[in-house]
Every structure is written in structure tokens, then in C-alpha cells.
C-alpha positions, 0 to 999 in steps of 0.5 A: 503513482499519482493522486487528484482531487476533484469531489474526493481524493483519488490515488492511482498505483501501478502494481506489477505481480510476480509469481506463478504468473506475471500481471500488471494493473493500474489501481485507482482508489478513492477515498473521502472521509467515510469511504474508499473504493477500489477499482483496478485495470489490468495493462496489457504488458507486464511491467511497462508503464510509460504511457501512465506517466505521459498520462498523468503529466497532461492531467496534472495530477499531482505525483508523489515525494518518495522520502528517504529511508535512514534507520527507521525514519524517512524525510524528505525536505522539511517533513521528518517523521519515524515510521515502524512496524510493531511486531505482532502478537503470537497468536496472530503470526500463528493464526497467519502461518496457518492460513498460508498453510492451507492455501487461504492466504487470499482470504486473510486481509478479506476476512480478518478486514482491519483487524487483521492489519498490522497498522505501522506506527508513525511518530511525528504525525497523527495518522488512520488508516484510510485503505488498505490494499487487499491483495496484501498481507499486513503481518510480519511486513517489512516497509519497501517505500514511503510516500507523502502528498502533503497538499492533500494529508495522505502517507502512502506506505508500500509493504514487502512480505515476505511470505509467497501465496502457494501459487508463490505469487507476491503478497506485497501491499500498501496502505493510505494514511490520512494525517490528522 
């Protein structure tokens, strides 16, 4: 992963899906004060990312800081912040199973756009949604890995659900916080 900024902030992400099939892309999304776009370019071999690594370090792109993860709250170095997710109501885990069960689970987050996202609850910074990755399904998630870019003011939070599309493909996403 890594993030640049020239006239908007631009993060890249790789993301390898498992499933009924396996795909590797390369994510590039940008993101100013009133936009983000999403682009994304398939790599040819599963899982092997190298080459974007090496690539990054000759473009000087700036790479995130993970923070580590003790009961809820995640640090790293001087930054502390807690980082939870709020259960959701009944009715929407309700309305999501039975999504999943008629096999449309694709067009929930295209539906439902930021209603249907269960945004987490950061104490410690004020933050909004800046992106949210569509392939993901943002109810009833757990939090895999967080990321900060402090020179920049974004939060990088990568979800893990547990629920499978019927094709048993992953739904596992990641949202852009901008700190305000």
C-alpha cells in the first residue's frame, strides 16, 4: 500500500480475492475534499506483489504505519486512538441476510451507497468517511488492520466479514477516513 500527493491524495491498495475464483488487482483511488474515484487493474498472478513494492520505492510514494491492535485500541508511536464497530440495528442485519440469501449481496453497498455502511467509531480523532470500497460489505464486520498516514490526515481500516457472496467469494473491504 502506499498514498501520493500531487493535485489530490492518491492511495493505492492491493487486494487479493479468494473464492470461487482467485483475482489479484491493484486499487488506485483518489480522493479530494468533494470526490473519490476508484480505478482498478487486474495483475496477472495471484497474490504476487513484488513488483509494486519496488515500484513504489522509486516513486517515493509514502507507505503507510500499520498500528497495532490491544483490545480495541490501536497505536502506534505517539498516536492512540480506540477504533470499534457499532453493532447494527435488527432490521438492517435482517435486511443484509436477506440480501445474501437471494444471491444480491453485490448490490447491497451499490444500493444502500452510505447508508448501508456501518461506519466505525474512532475515539480520539474526529474523522468522515472519505471512500468506501464497494466490493465490501459493511455490516456486522469485524476490523482486520489499521493503517494511519499522518502527513496526509487519512485512516486506512481494512474489514474482514464474515459472510461469503453465493459464489463464496470474499466480501472484506476498506474504508478512507479523512481526520478532521
Amino acid at each position: 500500500m502506499g498514498a501520493f500527493k500531487q493535485d489530490n491524495l492518491t492511495f493505492w491498495i492491493a487486494e487479493d480475492v479468494s473464492g470461487e475464483c482467485l483475482s489479484s488487482r491493484l486499487i488506485q483511488v483518489t480522493v479530494s475534499d468533494s470526490i473519490a474515484n476508484m480505478v482498478a487493474t487486474n495483475n496477472l498472478q495471484y497474490g504476487e506483489w513484488r513488483w509494486f513494492e519496488e515500484g513504489f520505492k522509486s516513486l517515493g510514494v509514502q507507505l503507510y504505519t500499520e498500528l497495532g491492535e490491544s483490545d480495541g485500541k490501536w497505536t502506534e508511536g505517539r498516536f492512540s486512538f480506540e477504533i470499534s464497530v457499532p453493532a447494527p440495528d435488527s432490521q438492517l442485519v435482517r435486511d443484509v441476510n436477506e440480501t445474501l440469501r437471494l444471491g444480491q449481496e453485490s448490490d447491497w453497498t451499490r444500493k444502500h451507497g452510505l447508508q448501508g455502511v456501518i461506519a466505525p467509531e474512532v475515539k480520539g480523532f474526529k474523522t468522515k468517511i472519505a471512500y468506501y470500497y464497494p466490493n465490501g460489505l459493511y455490516v456486522d464486520y469485524k476490523i482486520s488492520r489499521v493503517y494511519l498516514i499522518p502527513t496526509f490526515g487519512y485512516i486506512i481500516i481494512f474489514t474482514q466479514q464474515p459472510r461469503l457472496k453465493s459464489g463464496l467469494d470474499t466480501m472484506h473491504g476498506f474504508l478512507i477516513l479523512k481526520i478532521l
